[in-house]
Each structure stands twice: as structure tokens, then as C-alpha cells.
C-alpha positions in Angstrom: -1.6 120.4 62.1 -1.8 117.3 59.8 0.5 114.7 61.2 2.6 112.7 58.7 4.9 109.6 59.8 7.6 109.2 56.9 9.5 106.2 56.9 12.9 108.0 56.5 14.9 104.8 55.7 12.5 103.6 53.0 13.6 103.6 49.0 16.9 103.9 46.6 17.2 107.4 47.6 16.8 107.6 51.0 17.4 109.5 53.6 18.6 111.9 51.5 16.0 112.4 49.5 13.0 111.0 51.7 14.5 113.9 54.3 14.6 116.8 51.0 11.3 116.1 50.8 9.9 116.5 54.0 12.0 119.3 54.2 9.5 120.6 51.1 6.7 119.8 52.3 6.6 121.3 55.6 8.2 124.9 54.0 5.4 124.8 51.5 2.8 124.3 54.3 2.0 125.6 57.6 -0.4 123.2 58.6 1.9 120.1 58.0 3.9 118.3 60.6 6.3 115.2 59.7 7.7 112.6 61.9 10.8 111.4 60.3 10.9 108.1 61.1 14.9 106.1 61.1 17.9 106.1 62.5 18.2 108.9 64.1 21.9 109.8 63.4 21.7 109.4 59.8 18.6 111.2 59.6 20.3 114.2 61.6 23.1 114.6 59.8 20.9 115.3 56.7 18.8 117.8 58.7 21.9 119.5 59.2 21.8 120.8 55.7 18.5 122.6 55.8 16.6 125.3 57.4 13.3 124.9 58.8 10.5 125.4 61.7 11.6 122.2 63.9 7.4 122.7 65.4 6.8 121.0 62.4 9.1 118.4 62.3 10.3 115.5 64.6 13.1 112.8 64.5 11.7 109.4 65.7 13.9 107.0 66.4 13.7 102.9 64.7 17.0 100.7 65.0 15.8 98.4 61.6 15.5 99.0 58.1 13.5 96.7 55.9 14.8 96.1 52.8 13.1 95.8 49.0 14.2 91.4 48.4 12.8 90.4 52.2 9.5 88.6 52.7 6.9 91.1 53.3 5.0 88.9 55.7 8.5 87.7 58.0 10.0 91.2 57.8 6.8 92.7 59.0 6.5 90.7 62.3 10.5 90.3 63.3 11.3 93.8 62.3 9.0 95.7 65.2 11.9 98.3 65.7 11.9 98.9 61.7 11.0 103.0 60.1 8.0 101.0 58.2 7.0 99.1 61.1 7.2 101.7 63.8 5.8 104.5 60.8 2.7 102.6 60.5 2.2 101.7 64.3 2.1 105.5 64.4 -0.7 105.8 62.6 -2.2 102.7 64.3 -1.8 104.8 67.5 -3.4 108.2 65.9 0.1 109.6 66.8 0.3 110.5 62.9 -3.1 110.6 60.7 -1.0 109.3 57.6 2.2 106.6 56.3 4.4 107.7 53.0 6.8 105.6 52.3 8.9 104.7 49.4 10.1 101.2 50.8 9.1 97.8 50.1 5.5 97.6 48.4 4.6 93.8 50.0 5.9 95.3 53.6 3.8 98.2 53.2 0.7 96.2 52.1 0.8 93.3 54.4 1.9 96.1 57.2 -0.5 98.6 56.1 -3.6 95.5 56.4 -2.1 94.1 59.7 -1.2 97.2 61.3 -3.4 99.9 60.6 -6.6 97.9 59.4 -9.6 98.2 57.3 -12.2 100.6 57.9 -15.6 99.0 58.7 -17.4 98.0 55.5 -14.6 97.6 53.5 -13.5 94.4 52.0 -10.1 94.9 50.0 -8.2 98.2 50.3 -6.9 99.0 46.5 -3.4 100.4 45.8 -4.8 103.4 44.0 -2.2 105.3 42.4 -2.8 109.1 40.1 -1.5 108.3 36.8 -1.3 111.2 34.3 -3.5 111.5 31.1 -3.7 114.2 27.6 -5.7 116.1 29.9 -5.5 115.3 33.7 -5.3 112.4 35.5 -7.3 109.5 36.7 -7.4 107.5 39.6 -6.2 103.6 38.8 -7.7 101.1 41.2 -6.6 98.0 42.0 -3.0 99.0 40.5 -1.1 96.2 43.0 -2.8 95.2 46.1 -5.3 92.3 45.0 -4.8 89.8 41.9 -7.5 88.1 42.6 -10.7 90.1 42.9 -14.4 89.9 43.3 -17.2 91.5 41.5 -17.8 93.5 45.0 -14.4 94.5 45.8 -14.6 96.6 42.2 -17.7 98.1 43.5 -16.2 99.1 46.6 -13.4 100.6 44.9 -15.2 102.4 42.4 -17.4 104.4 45.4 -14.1 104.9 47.2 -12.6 106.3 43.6 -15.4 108.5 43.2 -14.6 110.4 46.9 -11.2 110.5 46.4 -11.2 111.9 42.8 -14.5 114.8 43.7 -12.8 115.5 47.2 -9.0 115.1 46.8 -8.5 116.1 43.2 -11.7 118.2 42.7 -13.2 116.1 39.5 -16.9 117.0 40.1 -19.2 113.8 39.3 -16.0 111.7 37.9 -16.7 109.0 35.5 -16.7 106.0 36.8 -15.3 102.8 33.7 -14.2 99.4 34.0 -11.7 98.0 32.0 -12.7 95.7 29.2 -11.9 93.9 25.7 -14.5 95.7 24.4 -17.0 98.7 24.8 -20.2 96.0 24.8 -21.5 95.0 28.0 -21.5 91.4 27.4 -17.8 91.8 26.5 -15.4 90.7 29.0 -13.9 88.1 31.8 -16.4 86.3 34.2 -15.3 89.2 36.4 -15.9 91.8 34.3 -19.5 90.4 33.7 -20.4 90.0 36.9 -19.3 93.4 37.9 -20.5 95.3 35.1 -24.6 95.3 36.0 -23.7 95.7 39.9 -21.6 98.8 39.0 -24.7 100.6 36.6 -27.1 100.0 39.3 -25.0 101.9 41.7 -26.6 105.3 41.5 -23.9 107.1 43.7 -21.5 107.0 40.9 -21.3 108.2 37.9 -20.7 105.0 35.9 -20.0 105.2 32.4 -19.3 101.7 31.5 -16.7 99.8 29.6 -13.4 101.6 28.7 -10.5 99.7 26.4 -6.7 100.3 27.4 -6.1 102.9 24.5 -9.0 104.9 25.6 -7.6 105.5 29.2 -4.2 107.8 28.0 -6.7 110.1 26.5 -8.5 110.5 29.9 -11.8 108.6 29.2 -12.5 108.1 32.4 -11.5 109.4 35.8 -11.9 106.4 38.3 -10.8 103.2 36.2 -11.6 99.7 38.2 -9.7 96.2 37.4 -8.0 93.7 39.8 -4.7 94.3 40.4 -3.2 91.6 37.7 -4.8 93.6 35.1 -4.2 97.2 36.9 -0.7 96.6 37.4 -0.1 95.3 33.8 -1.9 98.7 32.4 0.9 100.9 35.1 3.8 99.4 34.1 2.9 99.3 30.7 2.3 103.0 31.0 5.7 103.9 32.8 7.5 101.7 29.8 6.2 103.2 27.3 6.3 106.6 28.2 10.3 106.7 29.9 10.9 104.8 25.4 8.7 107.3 24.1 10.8 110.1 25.9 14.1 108.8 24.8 13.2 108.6 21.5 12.2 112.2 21.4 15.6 113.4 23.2 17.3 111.3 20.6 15.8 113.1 17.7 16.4 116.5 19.2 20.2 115.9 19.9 20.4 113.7 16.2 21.7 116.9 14.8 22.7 120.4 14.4 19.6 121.6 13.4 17.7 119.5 15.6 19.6 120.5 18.6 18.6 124.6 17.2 14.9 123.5 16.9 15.1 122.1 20.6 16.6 125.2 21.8 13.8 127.0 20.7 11.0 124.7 22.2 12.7 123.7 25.2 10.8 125.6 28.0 7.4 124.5 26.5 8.2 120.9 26.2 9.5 121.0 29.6 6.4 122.6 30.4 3.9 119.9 28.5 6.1 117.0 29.8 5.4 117.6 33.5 2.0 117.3 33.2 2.8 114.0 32.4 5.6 113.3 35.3 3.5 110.5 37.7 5.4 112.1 40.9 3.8 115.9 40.5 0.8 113.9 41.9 2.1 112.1 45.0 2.0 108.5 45.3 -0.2 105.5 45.2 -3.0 105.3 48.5 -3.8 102.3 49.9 -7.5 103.5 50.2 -9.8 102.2 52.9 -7.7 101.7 56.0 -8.5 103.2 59.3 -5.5 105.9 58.4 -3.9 107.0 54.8 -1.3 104.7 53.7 0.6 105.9 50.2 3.4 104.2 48.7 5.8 105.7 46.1 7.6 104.8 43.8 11.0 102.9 45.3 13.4 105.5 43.1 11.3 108.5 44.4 12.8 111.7 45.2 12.1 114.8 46.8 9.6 115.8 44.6 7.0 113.2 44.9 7.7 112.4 48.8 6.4 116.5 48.9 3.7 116.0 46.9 3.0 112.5 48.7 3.0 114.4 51.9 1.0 117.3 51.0 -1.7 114.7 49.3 -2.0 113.3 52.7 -2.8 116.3 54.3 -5.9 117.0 51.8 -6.8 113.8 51.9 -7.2 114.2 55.9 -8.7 117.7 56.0 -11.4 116.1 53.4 -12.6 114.0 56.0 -12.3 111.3 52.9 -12.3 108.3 55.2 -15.6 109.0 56.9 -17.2 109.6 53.9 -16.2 106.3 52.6 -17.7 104.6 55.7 -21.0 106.3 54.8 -20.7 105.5 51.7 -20.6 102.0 52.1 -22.9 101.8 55.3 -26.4 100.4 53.3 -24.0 97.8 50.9 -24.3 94.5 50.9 -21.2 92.4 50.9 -20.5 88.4 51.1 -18.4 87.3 53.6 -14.8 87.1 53.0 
């Protein structure tokens, strides 16, 4: 089995939601086993509500909970017996081969860095969240974990894209863009200039080149590489816009009584077309290139993306992908940090 510690205690919604969907994920999969990680009453009384095969699930015990406003760095090292904390020492351990949580996102990076490490070769590890597109999705790196990047790190994290998105997602030969002002290659920040020749002389991936902001909804690329000021920007930008765009279209519907007939009758495939676009049918965001999966999701997540969180980090184990990115990154030069 594929052993998963969630941090129980971790979100808006939890444990109630945190345990739901652990509960999901282990009844829609044999071969996954969760550690619920919390306080253990709390977490029991939830269990109480479900059925389930308890060989795949077990209630670990943590006396602290760290909360979303404390200092990543402070709550880290005074909060040992915290679900985060002890979640990711699991891991640390190989007690568990994977973290999800839906707690604090500077706990789980600094933790995450500290705790579990880097695998060898890798520089940076990129918060590298699916976000959907018109026509799939495509993998967003650095969407949080590094403002300030180097022309290697984006290297890095467009090989490490590239095995996620072929083994994970099952995008054969994904293209590989980095984003830019413009489509030219002389276009860009010192950042983007200096990546841009290192990332078309990499004959690993399949790089593409530049790709503007508009371009990326329509799924022009499949692996798209920024620091983590500009990655961010384009994610929350994205979620914005698309939770207005959806009002707006609810609005219209319900605006009238002919309106509300003509939803009616395309209600089922609108719901249909609009979870393709739903961010939490594809798990969360992994903090790719630690010696174990770390993914964070969203803070408000509920059931259905702590399942799908789960079950991503079972593929993502039976994929091997971390060994493949060591080998990937074996013969690359990189300066010193």
C-alpha cells in the first residue's frame, strides 16, 4: 500500500472534511493507506460517522494545531507535537511516502524544506499546482514557493514539470513555455532572458518557447515556468476571475423567468462543462523535489480535493517520479546556492 500522512487538523474545514475525504479516498482505492494525523478524539468522533476497512486507515495522535496567521518559521520549530509537524516527520521517517495538507502554506513550505528535504540535485522545490484549461490542464511552476528565482531553478523545474505531467497526468512529450511579455525571444525580464537560451538547449524537454498570460487558459502549453511572484499573480488571477465569471453567469440564468426555463434545460451539461474547470478534481499543489511528496491544498478544501489530493499521491509514488527526477538532473550543472 501507498502510505499517506494527512494532517487532520489542517484548513477551514477540518476535521470534518479533511476526515470525509480520507474516508474517499481509501473506499475508492485498495492500495491506499492514510494516517490521520490530530487530535485523536476529535478525529474519532468523526470516524464514527463512516464505514470503512480500518487496514487502511490509522489515527495518529499530535497534541498542537498550527494555525493559518502564525509565523511559518517559529511555529515550525516550537510546535514538534503539531498534525503538520508530526505529518511531515512521518514522511521524514518513510513511515508515510507522502504529506497533504490543507493548513498553513509558509508552515508547510518552511516544514516541507526543513523536515523532509531536497532530493540531491535539486536546488528550489516549486509549489506546482494543476490548474484547469479549455482543454486539460497544465502544470504551474513556481505558483508560491520562490519569489526570487534564478535562470537554473526554472530549468530545474521545467525537467521536473515534464516527469510529472508525462508520468502523473499522462501528457506524452508536454510542451514545455515560459512566461513572457511577448512571444520574441529577446522579449522579457533579465530572468526571462537568461533562462530562455538555457531552456531551448535542454533536449530532454519539449520546449516550445515564450507563452503570454492569455494564451495559457487556452492550454498553450502544458508545463508553464515563472518564479513564484509572477506564478502566484497568474493563480490568483485565475481563481478571481473565474469564481466573477461564474457569478455572473448564475446571475443571468436566475435574472428571469425565461432565463431560469433556459437554465433548466442546460443545467446537467453546464454542470458537466464546469467541472472540468473545478481546480480541486485535480488534487492539490506538490511541492516537487523533496525526498517524499509534499501537496498543499487549498485552505477552504473539502472532501473532494483532499481525495483527489490523496489519490495523486499515490500515482505520483507508484510512478517512481522522484527517482526519475534525480536522473534527470544527475549530468546538470548548477551554481552553488
Amino acid at each position: 500500500m501507498i502510505k499517506v500522512a494527512l494532517d487532520a487538523m489542517g484548513g477551514d474545514n477540518a476535521p470534518k472534511e479533511t476526515v470525509k475525504g480520507a474516508i474517499e479516498a481509501i473506499n475508492a482505492d485498495s492500495d491506499t493507506f492514510v494516517y490521520l494525523v490530530g487530535l485523536e478524539d476529535v478525529i474519532n468522533k468523526e470516524l464514527a460517522n463512516y464505514k470503512y476497512n480500518k487496514d487502511q486507515l490509522e489515527v495518529v495522535a499530535a497534541s498542537e494545531v498550527i494555525e493559518t496567521g502564525e509565523p511559518p518559521v517559529m511555529a515550525v520549530r516550537r510546535k514538534k507535537d503539531s498534525s503538520l509537524v508530526k505529518a511531515l516527520y512521518m514522511v521524514k521517517e518513510k513511515k508515510a511516502d507522502a504529506f497533504v495538507s490543507a493548513g498553513s502554506s509558509g508552515a508547510i513550505l518552511v516544514g516541507g524544506q526543513t523536515i523532509v528535504g531536497r532530493l540531491k540535485g535539486v536546488q528550489r522545490p516549486p509549489m506546482s499546482p494543476l490548474v484547469p484549461t479549455m482543454n486539460g490542464v497544465f502544470l504551474l511552476a513556481d505558483a508560491g514557493a520562490n519569489v526570487d528565482s534564478r535562470p537554473d531553478f526554472l530549468v530545474q523545474w521545467a525537467k521536473m514539470g515534464s516527469i510529472y505531467m508525462e508520468n502523473v497526468v499522462g501528457v506524452k512529450n508536454p510542451r514545455v513555455a515560459i512566461v513572457n511579455v511577448g512571444l520574441e525571444e529577446e522579449k522579457g525580464n533579465q530572468l526571462v532572458k537568461e533562462t530562455f537560451p538555457l531552456l531551448k538547449a535542454c533536449d530532454d524537454i519539449n520546449f516550445i518557447g515564450s507563452i503570454e498570460a492569455r494564451e495559457i487558459p487556452n492550454g498553450g502549453a502544458d508545463v508553464v515556468v515563472c518564479d513564484a511572484f509572477v506564478g502566484n499573480v497568474i493563480l490568483k488571477l485565475y481563481e478571481g476571475l473565474g469564481g466573477g465569471l461564474l457569478k455572473k453567469i448564475k446571475g443571468v440564468l436566475m435574472s428571469s423567468l425565461k432565463t431560469k426555463i433556459g437554465a433548466l434545460l442546460i443545467k446537467n451539461k453546464l454542470k458537466e462543462e464546469l467541472k472540468t474547470m473545478d481546480a480541486s478534481q485535480y488534487g492539490g499543489a506538490p511541492l516537487v523535489g523533496l525526498n517524499g511528496l509534499v501537496v498543499k491544498t487549498h485552505g477552504n478544501a473539502k472532501s473532494t480535493e483532499i481525495r483527489n489530493s490523496i489519490l495523486q499521491c499515490v500515482k505520483f509514488t507508484k510512478m517512481n517520479i522522484n527517482d526519475k527526477i534525480v536522473k534527470s538532473l544527475e549530468n546538470m550543472p548548477t551554481a552553488n546556492d
